[in-house]
Every structure is written in C-alpha cells, then in structure tokens.
C-alpha positions as MATLAB code, in Angstrom:
seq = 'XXXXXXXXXXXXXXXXXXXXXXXXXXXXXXXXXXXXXXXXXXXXXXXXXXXXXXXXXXXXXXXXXXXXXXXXXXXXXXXXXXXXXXXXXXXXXXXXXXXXXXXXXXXXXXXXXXXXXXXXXXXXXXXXXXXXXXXXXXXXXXXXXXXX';
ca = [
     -57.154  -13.682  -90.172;
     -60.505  -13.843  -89.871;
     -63.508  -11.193  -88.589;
     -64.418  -12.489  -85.861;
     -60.950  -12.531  -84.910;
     -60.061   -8.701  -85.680;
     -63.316   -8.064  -83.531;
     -61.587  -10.168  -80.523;
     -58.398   -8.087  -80.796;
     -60.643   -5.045  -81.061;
     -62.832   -5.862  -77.467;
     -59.438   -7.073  -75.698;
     -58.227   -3.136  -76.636;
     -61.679   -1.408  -76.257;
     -62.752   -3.524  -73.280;
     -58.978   -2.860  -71.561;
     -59.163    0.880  -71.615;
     -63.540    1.566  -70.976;
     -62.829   -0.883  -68.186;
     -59.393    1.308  -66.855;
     -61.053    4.489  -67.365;
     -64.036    3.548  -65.792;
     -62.135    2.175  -62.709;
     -59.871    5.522  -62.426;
     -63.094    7.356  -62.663;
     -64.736    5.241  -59.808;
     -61.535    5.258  -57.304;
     -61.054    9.721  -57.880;
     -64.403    9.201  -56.522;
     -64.281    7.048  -53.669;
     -60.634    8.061  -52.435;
     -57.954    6.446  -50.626;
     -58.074    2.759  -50.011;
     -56.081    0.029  -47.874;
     -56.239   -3.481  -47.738;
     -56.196   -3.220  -44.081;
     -60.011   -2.049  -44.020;
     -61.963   -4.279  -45.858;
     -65.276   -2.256  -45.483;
     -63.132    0.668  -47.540;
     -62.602   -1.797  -50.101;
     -66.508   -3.063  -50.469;
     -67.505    0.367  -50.478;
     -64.734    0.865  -53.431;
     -66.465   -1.795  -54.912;
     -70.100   -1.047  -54.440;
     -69.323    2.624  -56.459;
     -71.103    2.218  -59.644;
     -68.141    3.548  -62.191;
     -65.704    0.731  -60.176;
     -67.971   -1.822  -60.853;
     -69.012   -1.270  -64.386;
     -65.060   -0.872  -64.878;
     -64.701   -4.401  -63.158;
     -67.260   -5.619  -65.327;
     -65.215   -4.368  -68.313;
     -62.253   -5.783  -67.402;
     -63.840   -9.356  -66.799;
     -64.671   -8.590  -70.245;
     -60.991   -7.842  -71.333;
     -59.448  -10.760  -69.523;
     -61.865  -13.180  -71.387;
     -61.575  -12.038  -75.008;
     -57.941  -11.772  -73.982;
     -58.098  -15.614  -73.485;
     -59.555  -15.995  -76.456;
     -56.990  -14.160  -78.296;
     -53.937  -16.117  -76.844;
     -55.846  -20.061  -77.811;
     -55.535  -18.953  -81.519;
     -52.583  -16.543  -81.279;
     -49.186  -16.022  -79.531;
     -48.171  -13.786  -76.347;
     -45.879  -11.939  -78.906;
     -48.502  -11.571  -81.276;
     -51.850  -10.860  -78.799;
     -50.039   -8.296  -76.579;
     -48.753   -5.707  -79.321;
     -51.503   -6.088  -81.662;
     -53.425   -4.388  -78.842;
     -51.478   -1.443  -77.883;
     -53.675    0.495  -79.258;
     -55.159    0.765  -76.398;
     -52.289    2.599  -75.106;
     -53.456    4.978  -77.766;
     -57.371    4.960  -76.990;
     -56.494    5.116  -72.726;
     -54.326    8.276  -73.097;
     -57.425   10.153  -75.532;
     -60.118    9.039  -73.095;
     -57.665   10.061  -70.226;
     -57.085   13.426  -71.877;
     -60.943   14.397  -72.869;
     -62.522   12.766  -70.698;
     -61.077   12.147  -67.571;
     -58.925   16.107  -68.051;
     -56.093   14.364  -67.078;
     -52.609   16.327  -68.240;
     -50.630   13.672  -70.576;
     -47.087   15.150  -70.873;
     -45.585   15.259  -74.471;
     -42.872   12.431  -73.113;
     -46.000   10.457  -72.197;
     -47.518   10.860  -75.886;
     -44.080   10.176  -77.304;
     -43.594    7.151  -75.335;
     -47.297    5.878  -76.835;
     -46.436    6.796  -80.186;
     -42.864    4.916  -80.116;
     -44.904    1.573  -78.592;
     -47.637    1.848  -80.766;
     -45.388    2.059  -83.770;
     -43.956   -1.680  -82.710;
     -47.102   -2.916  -83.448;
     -46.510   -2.186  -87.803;
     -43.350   -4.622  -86.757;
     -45.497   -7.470  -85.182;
     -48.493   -7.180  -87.502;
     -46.012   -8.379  -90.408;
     -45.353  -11.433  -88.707;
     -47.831  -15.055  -88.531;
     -50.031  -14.864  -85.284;
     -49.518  -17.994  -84.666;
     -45.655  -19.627  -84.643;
     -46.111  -23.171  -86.206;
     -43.742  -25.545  -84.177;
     -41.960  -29.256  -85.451;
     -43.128  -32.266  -83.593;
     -41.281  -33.368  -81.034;
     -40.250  -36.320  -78.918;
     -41.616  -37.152  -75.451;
     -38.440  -38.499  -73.978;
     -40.541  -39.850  -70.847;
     -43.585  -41.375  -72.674;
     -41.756  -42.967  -75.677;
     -44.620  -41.158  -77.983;
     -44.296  -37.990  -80.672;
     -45.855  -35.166  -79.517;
     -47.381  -32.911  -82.178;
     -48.756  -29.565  -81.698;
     -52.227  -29.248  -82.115;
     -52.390  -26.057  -83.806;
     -50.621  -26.346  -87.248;
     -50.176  -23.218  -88.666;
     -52.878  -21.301  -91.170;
     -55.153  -23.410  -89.570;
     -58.738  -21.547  -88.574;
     -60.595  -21.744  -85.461;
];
C-alpha cells in the first residue's frame, strides 16, 4: 500500500472523530433540538463548533469514498477504528466526558480486530464472470495488486 493511501485511511479516522467532537461540542452548546422547529435547527447549524464539525465530516465522508474505490467495506471500515480509540481520548481530555472502564474495554476489544483485518489484501481480487443477459464476460476492473 502506498502513502498516499495510509494518509487517506489516516484523514477518514482523524477527520471522523475532530468532526464528532467538534459537533458534540457545538450541540452541549446550543441544547435541545427537534425537527419540528426548523429555526432551532439553523440556529444549531449557524453555532460555529457545529459547523466546523460539519465541515469535518464532509471531509470524512469524502476521503471515506476514496478509501472504498481502491479498497473493500471489510477492509476500509476496521482499518479505521482507530478512531474509536482517538474519539474516546479527545472525549475524555477534552470534552471531560466520564468513559466507563466497559466503554474502554469495548474500544480495546474492537480496535484489536483491526491486527486481524490488516493481515488480509485490501482489495479482494474477483474471477470474471458471465453476463447471462448481455451474452458478454464481465471482468472486474480492479485486478488485484494493482495501484491507483
């Protein structure tokens, strides 16, 4: 794997938990919410730690697509749980919320998965197939060890 992909696994994770702590931060600020009163939500919005946390996660959910057109769902999603990790520090020292020892347990046992996954290929090569309906071979157009 290349660097620039370790640095897109490394903004989907960073990205994911500045833009969810930024967002908590933002909505402890503004209050309660309901979809019934729009204005309540535009004010939400309009709160400078919401939208710099929306910002963030625009940022997530793009080098997240990124990730999945070179890797797999089953690769992508447990290569960044250290997030998990990074959300429940910045949640702890800098947001003083209490995480429970269960809570640190349960982030420990999911982000020791990941040494299971990160064995494995990113991507899954697959074996062309035939397109019943078209009469033609499909072949997938990512072979595998091949480099965006």
């Amino acid at each position: 794997m290349t660097l620039r992909k370790y640095l897109v696994l490394a903004g989907v994770t960073v990205f994911a938990a500045a833009g969810d702590s930024m967002l908590s931060h933002g909505m402890k600020q503004t209050g309660n919410i309901s979809l019934h009163h729009l204005q309540g939500v535009i004010f939400a919005v309009l709160n400078p730690w919401v939208a710099v946390g929306i910002v963030l996660l625009l940022a997530f959910f793009a080098s997240y697509m990124n990730a999945l057109s070179w890797a797999d769902l089953t690769y992508v999603l447990p290569a960044t749980s250290l997030g998990y990790v990074l959300l429940a520090l910045v949640a702890r020292f800098v947001l003083h919320e209490q995480v429970s020892p269960l809570r640190w347990l349960g982030i420990a046992l999911i982000s020791g998965g990941v040494g299971f996954v990160a064995g494995g290929p990113a991507l899954t090569s697959h074996a062309p197939h035939e397109n019943v309906e078209a009469g033609e071979t499909v072949v997938s157009a990512v072979a595998s060890g091949v480099d965006r």
